[in-house]
C-alpha positions as CSV (number, residue, x, y, z in Angstrom):
1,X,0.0,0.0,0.0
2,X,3.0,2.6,0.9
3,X,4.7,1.6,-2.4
4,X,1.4,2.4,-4.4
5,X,1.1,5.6,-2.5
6,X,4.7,6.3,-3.2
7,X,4.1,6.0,-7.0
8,X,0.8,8.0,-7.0
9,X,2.8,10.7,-5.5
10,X,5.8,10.8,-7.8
11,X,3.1,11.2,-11.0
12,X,1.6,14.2,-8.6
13,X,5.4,15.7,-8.6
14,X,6.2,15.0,-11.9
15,X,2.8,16.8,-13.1
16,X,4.2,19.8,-11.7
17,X,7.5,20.0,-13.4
18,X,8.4,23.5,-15.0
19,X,11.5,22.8,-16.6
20,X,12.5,22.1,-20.3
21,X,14.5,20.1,-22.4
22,X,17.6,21.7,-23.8
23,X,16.3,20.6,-27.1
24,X,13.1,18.5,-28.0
25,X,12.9,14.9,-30.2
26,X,12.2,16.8,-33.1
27,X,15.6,18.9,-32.9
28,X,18.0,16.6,-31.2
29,X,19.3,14.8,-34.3
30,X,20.1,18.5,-35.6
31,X,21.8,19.4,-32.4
32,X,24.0,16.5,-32.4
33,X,24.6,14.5,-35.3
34,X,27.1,12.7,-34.6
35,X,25.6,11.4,-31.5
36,X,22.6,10.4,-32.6
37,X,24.8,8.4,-35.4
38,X,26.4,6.7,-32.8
39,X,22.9,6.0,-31.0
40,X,21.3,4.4,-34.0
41,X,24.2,2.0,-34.5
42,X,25.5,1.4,-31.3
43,X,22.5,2.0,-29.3
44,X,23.6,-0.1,-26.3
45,X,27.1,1.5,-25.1
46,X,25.2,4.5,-25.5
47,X,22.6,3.8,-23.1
48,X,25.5,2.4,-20.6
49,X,27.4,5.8,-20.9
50,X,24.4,8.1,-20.6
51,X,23.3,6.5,-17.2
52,X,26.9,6.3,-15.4
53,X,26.9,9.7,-16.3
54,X,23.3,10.4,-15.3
55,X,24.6,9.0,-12.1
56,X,27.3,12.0,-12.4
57,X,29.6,8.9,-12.4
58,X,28.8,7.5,-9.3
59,X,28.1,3.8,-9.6
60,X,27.5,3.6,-5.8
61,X,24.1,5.2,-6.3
62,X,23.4,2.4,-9.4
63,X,19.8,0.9,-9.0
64,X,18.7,-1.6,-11.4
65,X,16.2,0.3,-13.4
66,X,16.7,3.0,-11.2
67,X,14.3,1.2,-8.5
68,X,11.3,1.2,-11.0
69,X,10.8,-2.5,-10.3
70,X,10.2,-4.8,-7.6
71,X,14.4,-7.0,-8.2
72,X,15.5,-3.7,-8.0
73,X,18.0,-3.5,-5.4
74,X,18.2,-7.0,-5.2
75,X,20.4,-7.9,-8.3
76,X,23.8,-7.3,-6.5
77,X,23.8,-3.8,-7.2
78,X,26.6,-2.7,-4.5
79,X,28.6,-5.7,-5.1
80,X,28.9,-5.1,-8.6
81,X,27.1,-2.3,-10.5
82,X,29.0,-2.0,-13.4
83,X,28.1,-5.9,-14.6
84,X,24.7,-5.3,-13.5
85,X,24.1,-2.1,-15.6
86,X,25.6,-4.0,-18.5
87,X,23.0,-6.3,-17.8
88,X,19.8,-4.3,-18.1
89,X,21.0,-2.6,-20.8
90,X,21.6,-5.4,-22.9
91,X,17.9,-7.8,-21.8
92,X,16.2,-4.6,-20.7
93,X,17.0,-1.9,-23.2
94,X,14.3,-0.1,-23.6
95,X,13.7,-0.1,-19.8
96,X,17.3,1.4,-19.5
97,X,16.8,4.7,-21.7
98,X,13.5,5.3,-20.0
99,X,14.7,4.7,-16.9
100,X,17.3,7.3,-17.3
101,X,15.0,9.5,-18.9
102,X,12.9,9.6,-15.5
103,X,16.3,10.1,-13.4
104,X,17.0,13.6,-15.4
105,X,13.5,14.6,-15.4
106,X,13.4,14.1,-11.3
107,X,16.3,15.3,-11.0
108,X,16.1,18.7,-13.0
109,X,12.3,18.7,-12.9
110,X,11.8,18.9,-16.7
111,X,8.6,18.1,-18.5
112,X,8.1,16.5,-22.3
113,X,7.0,19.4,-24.9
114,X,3.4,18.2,-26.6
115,X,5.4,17.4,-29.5
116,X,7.3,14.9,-27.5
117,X,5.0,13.5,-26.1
118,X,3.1,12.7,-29.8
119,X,6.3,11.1,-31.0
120,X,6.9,8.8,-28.2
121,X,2.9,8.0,-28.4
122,X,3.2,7.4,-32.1
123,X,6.0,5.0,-31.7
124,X,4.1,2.9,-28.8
125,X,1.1,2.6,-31.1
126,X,2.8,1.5,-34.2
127,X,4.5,-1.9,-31.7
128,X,1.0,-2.5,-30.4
129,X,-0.8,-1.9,-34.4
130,X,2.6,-4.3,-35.3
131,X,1.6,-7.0,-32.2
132,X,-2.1,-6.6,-33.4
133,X,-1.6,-7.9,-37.0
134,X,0.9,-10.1,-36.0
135,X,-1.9,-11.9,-33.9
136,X,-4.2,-11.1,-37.0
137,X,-2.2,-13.3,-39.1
138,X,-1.2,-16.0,-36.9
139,X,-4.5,-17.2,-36.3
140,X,-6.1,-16.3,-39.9
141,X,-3.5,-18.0,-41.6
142,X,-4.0,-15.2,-44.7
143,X,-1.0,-14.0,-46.9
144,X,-2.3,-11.2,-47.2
145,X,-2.4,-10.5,-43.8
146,X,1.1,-12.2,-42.6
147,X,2.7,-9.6,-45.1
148,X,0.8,-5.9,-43.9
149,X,1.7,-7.9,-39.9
150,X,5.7,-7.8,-41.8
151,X,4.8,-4.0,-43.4
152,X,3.7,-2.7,-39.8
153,X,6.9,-4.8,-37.7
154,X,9.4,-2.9,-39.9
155,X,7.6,0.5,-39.7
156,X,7.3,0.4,-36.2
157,X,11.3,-0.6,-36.1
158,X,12.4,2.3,-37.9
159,X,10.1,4.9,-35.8
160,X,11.7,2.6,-33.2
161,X,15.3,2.9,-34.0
162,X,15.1,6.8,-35.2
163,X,12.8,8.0,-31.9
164,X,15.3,6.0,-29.1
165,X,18.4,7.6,-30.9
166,X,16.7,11.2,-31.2
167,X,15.7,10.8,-27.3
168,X,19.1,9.3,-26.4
169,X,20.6,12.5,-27.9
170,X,18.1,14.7,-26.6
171,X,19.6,12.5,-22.8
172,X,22.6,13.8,-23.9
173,X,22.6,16.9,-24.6
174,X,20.8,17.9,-21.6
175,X,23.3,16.6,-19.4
176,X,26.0,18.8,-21.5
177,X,24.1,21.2,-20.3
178,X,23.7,20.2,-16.6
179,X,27.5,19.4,-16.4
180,X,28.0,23.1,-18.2
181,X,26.0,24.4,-15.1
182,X,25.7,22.1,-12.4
183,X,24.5,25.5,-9.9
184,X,21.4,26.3,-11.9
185,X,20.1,22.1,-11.6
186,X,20.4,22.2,-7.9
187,X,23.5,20.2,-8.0
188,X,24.6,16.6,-7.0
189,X,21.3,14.6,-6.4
190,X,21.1,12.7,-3.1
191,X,22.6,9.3,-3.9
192,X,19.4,6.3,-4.1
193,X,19.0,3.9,-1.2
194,X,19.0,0.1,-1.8
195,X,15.7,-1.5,-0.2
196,X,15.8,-3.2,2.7
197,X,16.0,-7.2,1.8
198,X,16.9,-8.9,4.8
199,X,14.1,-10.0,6.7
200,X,13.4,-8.4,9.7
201,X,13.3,-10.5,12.6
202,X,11.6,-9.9,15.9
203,X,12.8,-8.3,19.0
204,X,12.3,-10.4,22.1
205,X,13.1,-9.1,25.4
206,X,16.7,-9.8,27.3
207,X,16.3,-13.2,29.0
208,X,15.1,-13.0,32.3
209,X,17.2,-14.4,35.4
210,X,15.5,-17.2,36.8
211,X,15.1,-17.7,41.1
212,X,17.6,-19.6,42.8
213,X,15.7,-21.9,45.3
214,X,18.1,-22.9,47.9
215,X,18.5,-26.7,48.8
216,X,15.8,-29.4,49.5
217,X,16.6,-30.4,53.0
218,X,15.4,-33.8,52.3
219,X,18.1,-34.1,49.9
220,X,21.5,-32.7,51.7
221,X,24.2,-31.6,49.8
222,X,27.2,-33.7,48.0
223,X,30.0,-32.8,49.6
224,X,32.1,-33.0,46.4
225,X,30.0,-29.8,44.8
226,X,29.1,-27.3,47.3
227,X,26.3,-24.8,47.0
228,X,26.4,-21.5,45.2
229,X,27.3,-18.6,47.2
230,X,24.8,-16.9,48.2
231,X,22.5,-19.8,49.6
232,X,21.3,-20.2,52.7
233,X,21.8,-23.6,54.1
């Protein structure tokens, strides 16, 4: 209930971000080429880079998808952050650019332009319309359908491809811009804590002493092991 609560009020916050990107999708390919080059083919390393520096370089404060799921901070993080970001990035990579996406927008309070916001929207519906025909033409069985399900899988990878490379530009060249003038973004972030996953055992109170009764007089004392001190004979 506390984590749903948690969640609810993170959308409240982020519905109340004034801040702006540097530069939007539409413009971030103009505003770094060559980046966004290196994004399309290399998509990965980028996403590796952009988070350790996200992190301002600080793998201590790594969290698997930046605590956005429930293995989060249960995947050896501390032990070994660098392997573990290699590993979301390469199973989860789409998981790893927006989960570094949501780590500048918290931490420099910056909201997606309407115009963002339709292109990332447009991308999402061209997988689903993709998935939809896909389903289409596996249980039709119809040629005609198997190739528009083929049409709509490699339209939807090329708004794919082209809109993660824009936004990992657009990561990029915000973060230029935070590094350029760390004062005006309210500086180094607080550094994320792990959740707790050791089970919390129970307190029980200190043992009590138990009440020394002296001797039974019907049974006298050996001789070879003498009473405690204290006792009364």
């Amino acid at each position: 209930m506390a984590s749903k609560q948690q969640k609810y009020a993170k959308l409240e916050a982020h519905s109340g971000y004034t801040g702006l990107w540097k530069t939007d999708l539409s413009n971030a390919c103009i505003a770094s080429p060559g980046f966004c080059c290196t994004s399309i083919f290399c998509s990965w390393c980028v996403s590796y880079h952009l988070r350790k520096r996200a992190l301002h370089n600080d793998m201590t404060r790594y969290l698997c998808c930046n605590g956005d799921w429930p293995c989060s901070g249960r995947c050896g993080e501390q032990s070994c952050p660098e392997f573990c970001l290699c590993t979301e990035v390469f199973f989860c990579f789409p998981q790893s650019v927006a989960s570094t996406r949501w780590m500048l927008q918290d931490e420099m309070r910056l909201q997606n332009t309407e115009c963002d916001n339709c292109i990332i929207g447009t991308m999402f519906a061209a997988q689903y319309l993709a998935c939809l025909c896909w389903i289409a033409a596996c249980i039709s069985g119809n040629d005609i359908l198997n190739d528009l399900a083929i049409l709509a899988d490699n339209i939807a990878d090329i708004l794919w491809c082209s809109v993660c490379a824009c936004m990992q530009t657009q990561h990029k060249v915000q973060m230029d811009e935070r590094d350029t003038n760390p004062a005006g973004f309210g500086g180094y972030p607080p550094a994320q804590q792990y959740p707790p996953h050791q089970p919390q055992y129970q307190q029980y109170p200190p043992q009590q002493q138990y009440q020394q009764y002296p001797p039974n007089p019907q049974y006298p004392p050996n001789p070879q092991y003498p009473p405690p001190q204290g006792w009364k004979q």
